[in-house]
Structures are given as structure tokens and as C-alpha cells.
BAVODO-267769 format. One record per residue (C-alpha): residue number from 1; x, y, z; residue in three letters. Coordinates in nm, 3 decimals, decimal comma. Example, Ala and Ser with C-alpha at 12.3 -4.5 7.8 and 13.67 -1.06 7.14 Angstrom:
// residues 2
pt n 1 | east 1,230 | north -0,450 | up 0,780 | res Ala
pt n 2 | east 1,367 | north -0,106 | up 0,714 | res Ser
//
This chain:
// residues 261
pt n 1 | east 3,021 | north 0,787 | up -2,829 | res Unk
pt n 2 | east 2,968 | north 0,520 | up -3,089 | res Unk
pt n 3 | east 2,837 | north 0,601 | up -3,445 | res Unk
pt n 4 | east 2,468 | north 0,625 | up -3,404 | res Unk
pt n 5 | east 2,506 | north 0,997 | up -3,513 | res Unk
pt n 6 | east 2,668 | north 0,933 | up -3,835 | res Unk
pt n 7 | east 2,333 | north 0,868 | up -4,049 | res Unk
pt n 8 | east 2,157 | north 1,164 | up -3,829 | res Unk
pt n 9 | east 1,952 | north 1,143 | up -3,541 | res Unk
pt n 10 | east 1,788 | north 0,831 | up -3,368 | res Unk
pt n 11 | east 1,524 | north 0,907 | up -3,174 | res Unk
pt n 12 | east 1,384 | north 0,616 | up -2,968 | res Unk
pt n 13 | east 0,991 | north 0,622 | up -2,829 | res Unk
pt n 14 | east 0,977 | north 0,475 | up -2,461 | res Unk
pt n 15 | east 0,684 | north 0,353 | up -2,320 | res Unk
pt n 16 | east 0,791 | north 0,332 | up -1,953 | res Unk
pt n 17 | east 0,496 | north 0,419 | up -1,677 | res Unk
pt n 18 | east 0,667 | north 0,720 | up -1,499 | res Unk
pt n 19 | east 0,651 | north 0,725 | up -1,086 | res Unk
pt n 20 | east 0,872 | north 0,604 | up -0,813 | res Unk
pt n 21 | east 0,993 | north 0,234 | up -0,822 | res Unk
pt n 22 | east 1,280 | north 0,018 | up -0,715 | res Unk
pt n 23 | east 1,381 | north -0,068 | up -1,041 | res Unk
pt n 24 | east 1,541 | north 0,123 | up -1,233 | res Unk
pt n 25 | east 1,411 | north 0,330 | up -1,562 | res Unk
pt n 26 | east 1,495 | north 0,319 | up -1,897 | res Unk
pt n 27 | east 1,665 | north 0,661 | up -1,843 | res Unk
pt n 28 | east 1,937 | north 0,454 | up -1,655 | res Unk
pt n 29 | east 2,047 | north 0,335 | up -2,021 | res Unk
pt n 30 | east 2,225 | north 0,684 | up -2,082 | res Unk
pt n 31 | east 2,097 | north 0,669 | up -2,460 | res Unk
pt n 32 | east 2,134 | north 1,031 | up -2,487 | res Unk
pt n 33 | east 2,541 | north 1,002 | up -2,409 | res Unk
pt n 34 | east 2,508 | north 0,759 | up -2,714 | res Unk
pt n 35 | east 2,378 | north 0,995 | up -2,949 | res Unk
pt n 36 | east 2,021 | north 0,866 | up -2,957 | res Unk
pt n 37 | east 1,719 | north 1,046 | up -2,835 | res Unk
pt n 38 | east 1,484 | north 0,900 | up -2,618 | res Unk
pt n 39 | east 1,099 | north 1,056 | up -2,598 | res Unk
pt n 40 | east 0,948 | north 0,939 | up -2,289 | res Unk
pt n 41 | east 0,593 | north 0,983 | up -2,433 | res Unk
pt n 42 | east 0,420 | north 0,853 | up -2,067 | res Unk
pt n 43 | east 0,597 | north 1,167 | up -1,891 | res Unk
pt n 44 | east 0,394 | north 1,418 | up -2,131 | res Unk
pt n 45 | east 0,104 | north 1,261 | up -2,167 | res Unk
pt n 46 | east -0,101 | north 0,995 | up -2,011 | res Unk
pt n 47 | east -0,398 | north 0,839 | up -2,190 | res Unk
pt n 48 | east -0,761 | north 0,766 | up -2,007 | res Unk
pt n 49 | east -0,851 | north 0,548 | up -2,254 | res Unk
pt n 50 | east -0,860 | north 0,170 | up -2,107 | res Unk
pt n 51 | east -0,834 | north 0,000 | up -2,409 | res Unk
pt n 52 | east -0,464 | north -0,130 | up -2,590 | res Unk
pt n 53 | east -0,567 | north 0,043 | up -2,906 | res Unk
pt n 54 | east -0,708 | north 0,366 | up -2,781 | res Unk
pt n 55 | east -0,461 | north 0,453 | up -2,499 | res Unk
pt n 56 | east -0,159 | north 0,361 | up -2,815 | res Unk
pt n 57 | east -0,325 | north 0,568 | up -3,060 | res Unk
pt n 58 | east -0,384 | north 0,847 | up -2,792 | res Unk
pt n 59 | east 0,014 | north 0,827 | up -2,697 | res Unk
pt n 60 | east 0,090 | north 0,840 | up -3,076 | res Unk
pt n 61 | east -0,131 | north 1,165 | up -3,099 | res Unk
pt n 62 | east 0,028 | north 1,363 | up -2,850 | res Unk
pt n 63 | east 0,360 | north 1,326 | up -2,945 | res Unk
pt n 64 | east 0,580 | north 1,539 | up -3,103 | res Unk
pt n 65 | east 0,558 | north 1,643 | up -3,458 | res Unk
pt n 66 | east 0,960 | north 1,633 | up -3,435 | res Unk
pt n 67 | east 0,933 | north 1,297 | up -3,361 | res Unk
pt n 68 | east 1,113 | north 1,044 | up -3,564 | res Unk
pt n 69 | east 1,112 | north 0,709 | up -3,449 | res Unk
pt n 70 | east 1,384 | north 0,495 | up -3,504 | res Unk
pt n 71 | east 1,296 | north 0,264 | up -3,267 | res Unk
pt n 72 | east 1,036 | north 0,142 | up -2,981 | res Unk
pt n 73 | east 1,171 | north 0,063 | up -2,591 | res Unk
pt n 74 | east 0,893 | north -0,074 | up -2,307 | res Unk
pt n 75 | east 0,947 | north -0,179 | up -1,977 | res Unk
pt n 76 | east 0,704 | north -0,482 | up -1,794 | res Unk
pt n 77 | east 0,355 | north -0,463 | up -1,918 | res Unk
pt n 78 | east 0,380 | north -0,186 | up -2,153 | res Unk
pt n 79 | east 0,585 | north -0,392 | up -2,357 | res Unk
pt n 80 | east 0,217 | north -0,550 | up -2,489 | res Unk
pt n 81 | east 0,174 | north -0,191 | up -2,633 | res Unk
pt n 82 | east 0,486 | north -0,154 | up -2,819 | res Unk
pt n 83 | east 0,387 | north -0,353 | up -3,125 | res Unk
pt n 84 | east 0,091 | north -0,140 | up -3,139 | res Unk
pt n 85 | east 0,295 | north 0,206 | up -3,118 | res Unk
pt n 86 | east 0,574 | north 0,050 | up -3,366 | res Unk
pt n 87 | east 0,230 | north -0,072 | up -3,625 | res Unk
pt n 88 | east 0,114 | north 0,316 | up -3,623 | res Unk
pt n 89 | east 0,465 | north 0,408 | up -3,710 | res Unk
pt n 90 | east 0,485 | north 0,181 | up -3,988 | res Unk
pt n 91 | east 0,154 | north 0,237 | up -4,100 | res Unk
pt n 92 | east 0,208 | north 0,622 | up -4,191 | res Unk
pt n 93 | east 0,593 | north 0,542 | up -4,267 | res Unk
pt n 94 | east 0,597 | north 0,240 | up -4,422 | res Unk
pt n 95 | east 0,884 | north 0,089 | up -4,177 | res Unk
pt n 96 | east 0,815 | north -0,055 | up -3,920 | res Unk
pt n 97 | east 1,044 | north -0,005 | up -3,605 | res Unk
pt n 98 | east 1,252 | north -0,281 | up -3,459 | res Unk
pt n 99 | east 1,137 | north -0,284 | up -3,021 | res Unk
pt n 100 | east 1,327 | north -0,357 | up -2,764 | res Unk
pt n 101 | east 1,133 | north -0,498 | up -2,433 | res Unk
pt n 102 | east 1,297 | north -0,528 | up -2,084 | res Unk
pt n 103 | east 1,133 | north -0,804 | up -1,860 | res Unk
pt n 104 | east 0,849 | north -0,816 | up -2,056 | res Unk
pt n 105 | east 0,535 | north -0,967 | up -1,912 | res Unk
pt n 106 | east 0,163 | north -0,945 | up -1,924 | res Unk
pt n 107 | east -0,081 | north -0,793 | up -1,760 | res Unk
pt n 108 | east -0,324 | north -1,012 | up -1,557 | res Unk
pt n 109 | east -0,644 | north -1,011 | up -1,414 | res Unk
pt n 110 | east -0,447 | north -1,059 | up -1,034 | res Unk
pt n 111 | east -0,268 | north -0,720 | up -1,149 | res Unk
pt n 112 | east -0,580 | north -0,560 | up -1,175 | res Unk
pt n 113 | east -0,650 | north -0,680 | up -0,835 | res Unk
pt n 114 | east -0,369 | north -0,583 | up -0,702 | res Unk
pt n 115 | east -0,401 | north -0,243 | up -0,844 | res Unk
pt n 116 | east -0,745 | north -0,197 | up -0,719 | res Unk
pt n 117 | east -0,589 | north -0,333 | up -0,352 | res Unk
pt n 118 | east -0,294 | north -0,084 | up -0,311 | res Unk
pt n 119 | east -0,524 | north 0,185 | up -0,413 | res Unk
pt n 120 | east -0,791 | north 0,084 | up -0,099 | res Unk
pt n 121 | east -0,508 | north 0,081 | up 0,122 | res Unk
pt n 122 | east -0,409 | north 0,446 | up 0,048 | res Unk
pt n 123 | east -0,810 | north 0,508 | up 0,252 | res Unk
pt n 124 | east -0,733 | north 0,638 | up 0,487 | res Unk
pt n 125 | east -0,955 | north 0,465 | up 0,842 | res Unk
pt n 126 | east -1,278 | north 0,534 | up 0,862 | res Unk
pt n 127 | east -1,477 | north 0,459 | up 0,500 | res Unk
pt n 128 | east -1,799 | north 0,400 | up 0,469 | res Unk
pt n 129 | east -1,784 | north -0,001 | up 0,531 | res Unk
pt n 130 | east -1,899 | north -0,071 | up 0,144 | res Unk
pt n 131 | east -1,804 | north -0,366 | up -0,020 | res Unk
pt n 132 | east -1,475 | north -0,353 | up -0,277 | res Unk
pt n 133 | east -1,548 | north -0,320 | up -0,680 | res Unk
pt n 134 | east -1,576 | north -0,736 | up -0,771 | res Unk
pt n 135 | east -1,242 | north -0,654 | up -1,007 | res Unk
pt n 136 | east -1,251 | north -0,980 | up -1,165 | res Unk
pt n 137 | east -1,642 | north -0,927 | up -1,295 | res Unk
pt n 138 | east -1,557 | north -0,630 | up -1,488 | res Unk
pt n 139 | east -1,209 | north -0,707 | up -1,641 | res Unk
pt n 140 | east -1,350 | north -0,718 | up -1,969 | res Unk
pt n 141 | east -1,553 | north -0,437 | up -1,912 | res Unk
pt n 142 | east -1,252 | north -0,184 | up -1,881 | res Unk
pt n 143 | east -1,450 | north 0,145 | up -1,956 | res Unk
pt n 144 | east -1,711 | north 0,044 | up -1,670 | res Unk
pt n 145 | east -1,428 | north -0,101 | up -1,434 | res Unk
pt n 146 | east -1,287 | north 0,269 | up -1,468 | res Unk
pt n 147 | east -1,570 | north 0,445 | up -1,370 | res Unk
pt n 148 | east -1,691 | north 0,215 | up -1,083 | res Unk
pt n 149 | east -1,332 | north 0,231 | up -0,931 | res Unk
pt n 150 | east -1,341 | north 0,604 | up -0,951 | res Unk
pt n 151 | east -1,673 | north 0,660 | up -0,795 | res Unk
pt n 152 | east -1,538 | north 0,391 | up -0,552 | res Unk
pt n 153 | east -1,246 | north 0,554 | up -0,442 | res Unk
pt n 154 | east -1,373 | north 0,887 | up -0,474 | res Unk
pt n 155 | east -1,725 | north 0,831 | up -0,210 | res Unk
pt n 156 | east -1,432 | north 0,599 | up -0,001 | res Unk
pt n 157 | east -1,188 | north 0,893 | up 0,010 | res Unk
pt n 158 | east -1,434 | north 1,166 | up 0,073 | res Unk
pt n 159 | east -1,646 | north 0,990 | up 0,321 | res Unk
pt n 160 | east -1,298 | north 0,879 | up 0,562 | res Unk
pt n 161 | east -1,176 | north 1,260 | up 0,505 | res Unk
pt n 162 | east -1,514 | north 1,439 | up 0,629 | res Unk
pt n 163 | east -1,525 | north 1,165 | up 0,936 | res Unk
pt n 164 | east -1,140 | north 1,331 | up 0,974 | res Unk
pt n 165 | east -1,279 | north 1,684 | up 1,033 | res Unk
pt n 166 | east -1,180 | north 1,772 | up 0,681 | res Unk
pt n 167 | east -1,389 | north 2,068 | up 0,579 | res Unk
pt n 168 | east -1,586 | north 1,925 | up 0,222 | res Unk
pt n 169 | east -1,390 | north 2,162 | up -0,017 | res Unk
pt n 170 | east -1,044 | north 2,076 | up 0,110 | res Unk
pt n 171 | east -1,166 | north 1,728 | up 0,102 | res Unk
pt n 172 | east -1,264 | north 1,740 | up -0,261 | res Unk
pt n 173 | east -0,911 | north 1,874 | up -0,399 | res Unk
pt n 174 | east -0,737 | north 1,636 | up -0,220 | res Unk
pt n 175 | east -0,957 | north 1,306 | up -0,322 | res Unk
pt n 176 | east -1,003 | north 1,455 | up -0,643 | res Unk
pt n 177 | east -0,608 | north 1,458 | up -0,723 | res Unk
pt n 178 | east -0,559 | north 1,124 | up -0,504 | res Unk
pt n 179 | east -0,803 | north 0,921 | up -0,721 | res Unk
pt n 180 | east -0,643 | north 1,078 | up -1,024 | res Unk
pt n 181 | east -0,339 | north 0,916 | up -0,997 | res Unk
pt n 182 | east -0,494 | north 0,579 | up -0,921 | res Unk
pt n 183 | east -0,730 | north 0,558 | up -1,151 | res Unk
pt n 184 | east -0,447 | north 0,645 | up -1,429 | res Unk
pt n 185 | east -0,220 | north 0,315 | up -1,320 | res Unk
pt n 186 | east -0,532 | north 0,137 | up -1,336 | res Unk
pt n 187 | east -0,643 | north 0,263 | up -1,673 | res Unk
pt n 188 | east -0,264 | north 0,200 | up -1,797 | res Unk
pt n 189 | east -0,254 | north -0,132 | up -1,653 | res Unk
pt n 190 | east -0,646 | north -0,186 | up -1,848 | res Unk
pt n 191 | east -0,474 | north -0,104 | up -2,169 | res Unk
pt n 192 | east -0,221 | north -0,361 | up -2,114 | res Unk
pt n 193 | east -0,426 | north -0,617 | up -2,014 | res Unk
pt n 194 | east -0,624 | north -0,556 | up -2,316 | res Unk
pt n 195 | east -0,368 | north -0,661 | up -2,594 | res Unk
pt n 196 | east -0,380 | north -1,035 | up -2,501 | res Unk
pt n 197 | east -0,136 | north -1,124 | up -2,793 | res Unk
pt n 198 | east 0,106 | north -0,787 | up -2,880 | res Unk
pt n 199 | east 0,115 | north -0,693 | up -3,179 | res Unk
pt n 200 | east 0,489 | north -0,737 | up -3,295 | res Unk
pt n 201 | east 0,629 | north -0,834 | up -3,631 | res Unk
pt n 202 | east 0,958 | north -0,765 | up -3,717 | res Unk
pt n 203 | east 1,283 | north -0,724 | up -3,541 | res Unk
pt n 204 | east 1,192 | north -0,776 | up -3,127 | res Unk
pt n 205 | east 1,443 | north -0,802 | up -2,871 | res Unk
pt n 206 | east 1,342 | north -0,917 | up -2,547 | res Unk
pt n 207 | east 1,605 | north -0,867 | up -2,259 | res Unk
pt n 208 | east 1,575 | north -0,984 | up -1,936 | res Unk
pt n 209 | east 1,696 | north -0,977 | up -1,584 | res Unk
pt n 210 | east 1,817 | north -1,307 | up -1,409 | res Unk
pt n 211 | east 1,498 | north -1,454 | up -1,245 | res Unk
pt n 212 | east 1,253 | north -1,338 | up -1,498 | res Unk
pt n 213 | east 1,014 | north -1,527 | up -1,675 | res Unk
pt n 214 | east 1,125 | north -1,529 | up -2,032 | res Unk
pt n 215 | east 0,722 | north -1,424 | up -2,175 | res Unk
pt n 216 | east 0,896 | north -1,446 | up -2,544 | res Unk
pt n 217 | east 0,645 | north -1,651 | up -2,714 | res Unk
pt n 218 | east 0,362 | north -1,388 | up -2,584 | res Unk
pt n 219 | east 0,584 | north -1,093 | up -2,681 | res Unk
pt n 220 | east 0,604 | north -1,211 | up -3,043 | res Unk
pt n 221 | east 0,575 | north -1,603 | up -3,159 | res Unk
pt n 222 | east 0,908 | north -1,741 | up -3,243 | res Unk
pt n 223 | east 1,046 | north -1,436 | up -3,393 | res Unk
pt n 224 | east 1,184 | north -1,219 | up -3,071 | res Unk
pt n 225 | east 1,521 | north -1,227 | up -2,984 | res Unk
pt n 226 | east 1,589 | north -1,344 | up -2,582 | res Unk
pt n 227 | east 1,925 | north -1,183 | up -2,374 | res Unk
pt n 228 | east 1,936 | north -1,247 | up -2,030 | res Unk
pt n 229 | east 2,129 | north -1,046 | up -1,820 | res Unk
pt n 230 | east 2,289 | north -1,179 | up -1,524 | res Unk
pt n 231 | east 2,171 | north -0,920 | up -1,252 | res Unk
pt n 232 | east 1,850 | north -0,848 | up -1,004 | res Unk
pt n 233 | east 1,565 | north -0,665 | up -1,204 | res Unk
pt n 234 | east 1,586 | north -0,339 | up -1,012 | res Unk
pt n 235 | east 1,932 | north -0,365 | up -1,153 | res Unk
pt n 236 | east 1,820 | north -0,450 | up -1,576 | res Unk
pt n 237 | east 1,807 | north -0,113 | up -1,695 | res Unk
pt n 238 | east 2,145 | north 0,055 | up -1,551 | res Unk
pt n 239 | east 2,370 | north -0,300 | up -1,590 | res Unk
pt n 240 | east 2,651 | north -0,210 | up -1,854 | res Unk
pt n 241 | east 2,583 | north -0,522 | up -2,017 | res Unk
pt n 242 | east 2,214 | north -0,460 | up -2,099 | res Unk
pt n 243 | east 2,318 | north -0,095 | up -2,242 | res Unk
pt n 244 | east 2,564 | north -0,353 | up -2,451 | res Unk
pt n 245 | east 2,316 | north -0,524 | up -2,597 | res Unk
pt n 246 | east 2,023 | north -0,219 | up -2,668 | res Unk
pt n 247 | east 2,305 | north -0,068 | up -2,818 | res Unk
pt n 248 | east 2,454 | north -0,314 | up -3,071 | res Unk
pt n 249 | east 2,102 | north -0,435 | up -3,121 | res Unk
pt n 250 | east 1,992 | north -0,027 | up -3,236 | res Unk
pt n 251 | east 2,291 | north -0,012 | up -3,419 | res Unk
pt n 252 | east 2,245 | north -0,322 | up -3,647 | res Unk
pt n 253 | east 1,867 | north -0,230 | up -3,698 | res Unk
pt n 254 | east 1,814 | north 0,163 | up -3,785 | res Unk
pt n 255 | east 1,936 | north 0,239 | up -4,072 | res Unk
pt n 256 | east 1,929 | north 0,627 | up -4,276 | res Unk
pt n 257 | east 1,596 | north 0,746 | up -4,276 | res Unk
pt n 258 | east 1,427 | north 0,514 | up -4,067 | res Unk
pt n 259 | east 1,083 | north 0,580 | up -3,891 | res Unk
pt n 260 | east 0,865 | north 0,876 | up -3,874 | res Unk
pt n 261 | east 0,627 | north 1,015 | up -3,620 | res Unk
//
């Protein structure tokens, strides 16, 4: 274990969307086995606000009164909330946190899209033959994209499930918890899309996997700090050499009595 223990605990905040993907998770870094703590703030609570502020100051609400944040790790498009978490840290602490970002890109308008797309194609055959949501109209217009998508999916989902021979109050759990779980990417990937320039100052280190496009200007001007890691991105987060660098990187930044909630 190296010596991130000896000025007391570290406890890291990761913003890190949870669900199934090919790529690894920023668990795969084994922080813990290095004497940090990671809080994985998205697996205890996930925000329905759609904008970058609101859905931040919503995560930093929920957490943990315990919570002392040494530092701030995101993954993909959450990394253009990170500077926003690590602001409302340093804000009520005075120190800001250094954040770490692992192929770090933003959120676009064809994510949104793309969002909205997968989330038809879980219909199943036999909706009601209404046009799609026009996704690109109401980008800027997150809290209305929200709630047409829901009542989109929702008269989509019930109307296919009924035409199934699905009595109407089976139908309505099931569409009701379905359209939950969409609707929460899409309000996650809202937020992101939101912060157009992230908010970082300070200490940013942006790692990334070999073919990834290096978004480091977006991320934070001239001031983050690029590694690129030789290996696939599904690979990034469990490589040894990208632990390597989170972990020197932690270790020259916190110092005794860094962060608070």
C-alpha cells in the first residue's frame, strides 16, 4: 500500500454513470487497496434535474455528511461536471480539489440523439405510428425535452404493451420503471451537455486511452495535464499504468486536511 494513509483518510468523489458497459469502471482502479476511499455518488443517488448546475448541486446534497473530498474522478461526459462538484467543494472549504478525468469528452447534441434512438428501440413492435420527439429542437430546452421524451416513451410503451395482450396495470409498472431508467441517462446526459465549457481551475489531469480524442482544451484551457495510456478504452480504467499515474498524481496533490464535503 503506498502512503496515502499517513496524513489520514483520502476520500475521492466519482462521478461515473453506473449500468452495464464494455468499458471498464473507475472501480477497476482498486483505490480502496491504496488506502483511498472512493464515494460513487451516481450509485446512491441520481439527480432529475437536466441542467449542469442543478443535477451537481443535487449530487453534492445527497452525499454523505462523512464525506471529505480529497479529490474529484469522472469518466466520458461527466467529466464536464467535475469542475462544478470540485467549485462546491471549494466554495464551503476553501480548497479546491485537484480532478482527474478519464477520456474526457463532451456531450453533443448527436448524443442526445442517440440517447433518444436506443431508448425507441427498446419499443417493443407495435406503437402507435407517432412521429419521434424532433431532439435537436429542444436541446436547449432540457426541462421540456425531459418531459416530452417521457410522455413519448411512456404513450409508446403502453400503447405496444396493451396491443401485446398486456392487461393495463401490469402494463403501467412495467413502462413506468422502463421509462425511468431512460429518461435518467437522458437527463444525465442533459446535464452534461449543459456545461458547454467545465468549470475547472486548478490542478486537472486528463488521462486517456490510445485512440481518444485528447478534449484537453474543453476540459480546462491550457492548464490540464494530458497522459495517454497505451491500451483500448474498455481497457483505461483497469491498465496498471493508468492506476500509476491517478496514483502519483493523488499523491503529489492532497495534502493534510484537504477538502470537505
Amino acid at each position: 500500500m503506498r502512503s496515502a494513509m499517513r496524513n489520514g483518510q483520502r476520500d475521492i468523489v466519482v462521478l461515473d454513470y453506473p449500468g452495464r458497459r464494455a468499458a471498464a469502471s473507475i472501480a477497476s482502479l482498486g483505490l480502496e487497496s491504496e488506502g483511498y476511499t472512493p464515494w460513487y455518488l451516481m450509485s446512491r443517488h441520481l439527480p432529475d434535474e437536466p441542467t449542469a448546475a442543478h443535477y451537481t448541486a443535487s449530487l453534492y446534497e445527497h452525499a454523505s455528511p462523512d464525506l471529505r473530498v480529497g479529490a474529484v474522478m469522472a469518466y466520458c461526459a461527466a467529466s464536464a461536471l467535475a469542475g462544478d462538484y470540485a467549485a462546491l467543494v471549494g466554495a464551503a472549504s476553501g480548497k479546491r480539489p485537484p480532478v482527474i478525468c478519464f477520456d474526457a469528452e463532451p456531450c453533443t447534441v448527436r448524443d442526445l440523439v442517440e440517447c433518444y434512438a436506443a431508448a425507441l428501440r427498446q419499443v417493443p413492435e407495435g406503437s402507435d405510428g407517432a412521429p419521434p420527439v424532433d431532439i435537436a429542437s429542444l436541446a436547449h430546452q432540457p426541462h421540456r425535452l425531459v418531459e416530452t421524451v417521457r410522455e413519448d416513451l411512456t404513450r409508446r410503451m403502453f400503447h405496444a404493451l396493451l396491443a401485446d395482450g398486456i392487461q393495463s396495470a401490469d402494463a403501467e409498472s412495467v413502462v413506468t420503471r422502463s421509462v425511468d431508467i431512460q429518461v435518467s441517462w437522458l437527463t444525465h446526459l442533459l446535464a452534461c451537455f449543459d456545461t458547454r465549457l467545465p468549470n475547472h481551475e486548478g490542478n486537472v489531469l486528463n488521462v486517456l486511452s490510445r485512440r481518444q480524442a485528447d478534449h484537453g482544451k474543453w476540459l480546462a484551457g491550457e492548464t490540464a495535464s494530458t497522459v495517454r495510456i497505451d491500451c483500448s478504452r474498455n481497457d483505461l480504467l483497469r491498465h496498471p499504468e493508468t492506476q500509476s499515474v491517478v496514483l502519483s498524481f493523488l499523491e503529489e496533490h492532497l495534502s493534510p486536511g484537504s477538502g470537505d464535503q
